[in-house]
C-alpha positions, -999 to 999 in steps of 0.1 A, spaced: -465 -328 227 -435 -341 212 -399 -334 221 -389 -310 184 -420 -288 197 -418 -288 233 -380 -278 226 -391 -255 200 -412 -238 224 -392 -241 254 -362 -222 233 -386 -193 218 -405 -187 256 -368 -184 268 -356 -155 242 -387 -138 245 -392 -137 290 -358 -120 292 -370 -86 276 -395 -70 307 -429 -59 293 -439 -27 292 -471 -22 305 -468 -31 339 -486 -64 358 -523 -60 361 -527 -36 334 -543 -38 299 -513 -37 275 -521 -11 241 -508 -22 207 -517 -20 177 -518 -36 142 -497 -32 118 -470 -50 100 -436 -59 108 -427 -30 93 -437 -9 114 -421 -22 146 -399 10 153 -426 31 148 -448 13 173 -419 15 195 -409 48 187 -445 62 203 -446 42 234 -469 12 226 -464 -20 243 -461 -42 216 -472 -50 174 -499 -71 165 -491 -81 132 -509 -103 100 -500 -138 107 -505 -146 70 -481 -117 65 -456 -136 87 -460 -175 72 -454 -160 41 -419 -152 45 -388 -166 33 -372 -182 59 -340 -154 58 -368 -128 57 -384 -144 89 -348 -143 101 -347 -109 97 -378 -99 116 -369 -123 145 -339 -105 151 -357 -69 148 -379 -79 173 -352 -95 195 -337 -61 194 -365 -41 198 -379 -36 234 -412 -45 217 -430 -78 213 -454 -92 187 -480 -107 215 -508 -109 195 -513 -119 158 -543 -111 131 -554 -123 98 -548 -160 107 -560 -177 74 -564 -158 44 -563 -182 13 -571 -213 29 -610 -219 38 -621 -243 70 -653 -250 54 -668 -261 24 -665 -293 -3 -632 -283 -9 -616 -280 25 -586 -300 36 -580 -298 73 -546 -316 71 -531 -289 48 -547 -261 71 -534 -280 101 -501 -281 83 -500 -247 79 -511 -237 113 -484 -254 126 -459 -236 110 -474 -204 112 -482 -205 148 -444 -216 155 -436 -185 137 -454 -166 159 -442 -180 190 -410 -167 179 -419 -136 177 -438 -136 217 -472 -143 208 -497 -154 233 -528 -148 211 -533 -154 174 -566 -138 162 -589 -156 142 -614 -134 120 -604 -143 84 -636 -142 71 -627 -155 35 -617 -186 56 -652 -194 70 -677 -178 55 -709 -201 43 -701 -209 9 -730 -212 -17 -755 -241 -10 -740 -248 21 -767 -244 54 -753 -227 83 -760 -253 106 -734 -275 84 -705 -247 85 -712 -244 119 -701 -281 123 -674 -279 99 -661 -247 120 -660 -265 150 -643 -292 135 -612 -266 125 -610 -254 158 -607 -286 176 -579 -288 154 -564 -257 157 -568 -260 194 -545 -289 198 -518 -274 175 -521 -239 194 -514 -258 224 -488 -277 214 -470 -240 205 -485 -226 238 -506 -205 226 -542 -192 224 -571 -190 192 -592 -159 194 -624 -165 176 -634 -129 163 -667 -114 156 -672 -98 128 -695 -77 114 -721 -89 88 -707 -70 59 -675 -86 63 -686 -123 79 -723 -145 69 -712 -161 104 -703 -157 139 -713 -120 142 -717 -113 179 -697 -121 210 -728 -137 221 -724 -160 187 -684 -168 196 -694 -177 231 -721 -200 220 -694 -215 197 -663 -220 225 -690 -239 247 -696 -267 216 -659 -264 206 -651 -266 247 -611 -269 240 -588 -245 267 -566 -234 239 -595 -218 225 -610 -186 237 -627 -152 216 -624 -117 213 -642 -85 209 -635 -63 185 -652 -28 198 -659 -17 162 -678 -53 151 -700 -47 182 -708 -9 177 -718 -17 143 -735 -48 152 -753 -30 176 -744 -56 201 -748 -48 241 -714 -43 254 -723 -62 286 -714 -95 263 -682 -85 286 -701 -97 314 -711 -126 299 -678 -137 289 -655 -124 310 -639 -157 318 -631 -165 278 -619 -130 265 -585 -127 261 -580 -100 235 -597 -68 227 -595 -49 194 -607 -16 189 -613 16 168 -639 46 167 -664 32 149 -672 67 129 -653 60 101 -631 29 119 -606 58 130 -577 54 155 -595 64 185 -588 105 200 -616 112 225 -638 106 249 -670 123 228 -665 101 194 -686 72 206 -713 77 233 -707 38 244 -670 44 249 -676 53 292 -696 19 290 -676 0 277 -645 7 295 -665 8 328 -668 -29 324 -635 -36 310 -624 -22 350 -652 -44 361 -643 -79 346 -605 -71 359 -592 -72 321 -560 -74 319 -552 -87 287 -542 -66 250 -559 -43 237 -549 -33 199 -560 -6 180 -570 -18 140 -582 12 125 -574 37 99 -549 66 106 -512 70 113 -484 71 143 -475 104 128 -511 121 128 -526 101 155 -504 82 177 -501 100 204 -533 113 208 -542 77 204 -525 61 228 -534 91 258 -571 83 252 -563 47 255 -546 50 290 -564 75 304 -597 52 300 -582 20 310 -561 42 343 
């Protein structure tokens, strides 16, 4: 690492250890995303911190980054995981160029250091899906490729790549946890880990134990009631729900959990966040 980034990072890791966390050591930490926006809101019902776009956040002006740095200072809130990495840049393909994507990543990951990240989600379909007379076996190369990449450039922020699942209406490729774990032994880089989105897997029809099986390399969780990709409310909405967070307690996660669904603070905030705790409890 060179001295402007570890000094960038040294200065951003101070400002953001001197506000205490919420959720308390040893427990899973409930978000959820949203943008920047919406900080005093998430704050206002008792969440533990904002997961925000990170496209949303490169694509700032630097005086409006300024702006949402100092909101976040101020808030009691932090932003420790980001979404929606990439979104009109691709990783794969004949056109890709890995030193503008790496040029980009750099800046964008700084930015979210900044703002207290430890994990910056990567889904972004659009980003690597198998374009049109390319094989799978060939973006699957070219995907590893990017990560090694974005692996050294997370690190050099201190931070973490979540490759996320995604469902096969969204993503042509990396579908199942199973898939993402497959992919971080080839990739093999520390700065690169996966998540699982509880929706993706619900709809993917994937057995939850992929928890089991990869309990050493998860290090974010999304989620939402995959009826209708709702804020989760109770218990009865998904008969895999006692499952699933039966071997969350198992594995000892302690990581973030955000929810990315459809709803609102105002209608289902509350009720949200009380399911939440009183199944990870």
């Amino acid at each position: 690492m060179n001295r402007r980034l570890f000094l960038k990072g040294a200065v951003s890791a101070y400002a953001f250890t001197r506000t205490p966390a919420i959720s308390k050591p040893g427990e899973v930490a409930i978000g959820v995303c949203a943008g920047s926006e919406d900080l005093a809101k998430a704050e206002r019902w008792g969440f533990d911190y904002l997961e925000p776009p990170a496209a949303a956040i490169a694509a700032l002006s630097a005086a409006e980054f300024e702006r949402v740095r100092q909101q976040v200072l101020a808030s009691r809130l932090r932003c420790r995981s980001f979404n929606s990495l990439i979104r009109t840049m691709q990783v794969v393909g004949p056109e890709v160029n890995l030193d503008a994507v790496s040029r980009y990543l750099d800046s964008t990951l700084d930015r979210c250091r900044q703002l207290g990240a430890s994990v910056v989600v990567w889904g972004s379909a659009s980003s690597r899906n198998i374009p049109p007379g390319r094989s799978k076996d060939q973006t699957w190369q070219e995907i590893k490729q990017f990560l090694g990449r974005a692996g050294e450039i997370a690190k050099s922020h201190g931070l973490v790549i979540g490759i996320e699942p995604l469902r096969k209406q969204e993503s042509n490729i990396i579908n199942t946890g199973a898939e993402a774990l497959r992919l971080l032994g080839e990739v093999n880089h520390p700065n690169v880990k996966m998540i699982i989105d509880y929706y993706h897997l619900r709809v993917e029809n994937e057995d939850p134990e992929i928890l089991l099986r990869a309990r050493e390399h998860i290090v974010h969780l999304h989620f939402a009631n995959p009826n209708g990709r709702r804020w989760p409310r109770s218990a009865d909405e998904d008969p895999e729900y006692e499952r699933f967070f039966q071997l969350l307690k198992q594995i000892g996660y302690t990581g973030g959990l955000s929810i990315e669904a459809r709803g609102t603070f105002e209608e289902d905030g509350a009720a949200s966040l009380a399911f939440l705790r009183g199944e990870l409890g």
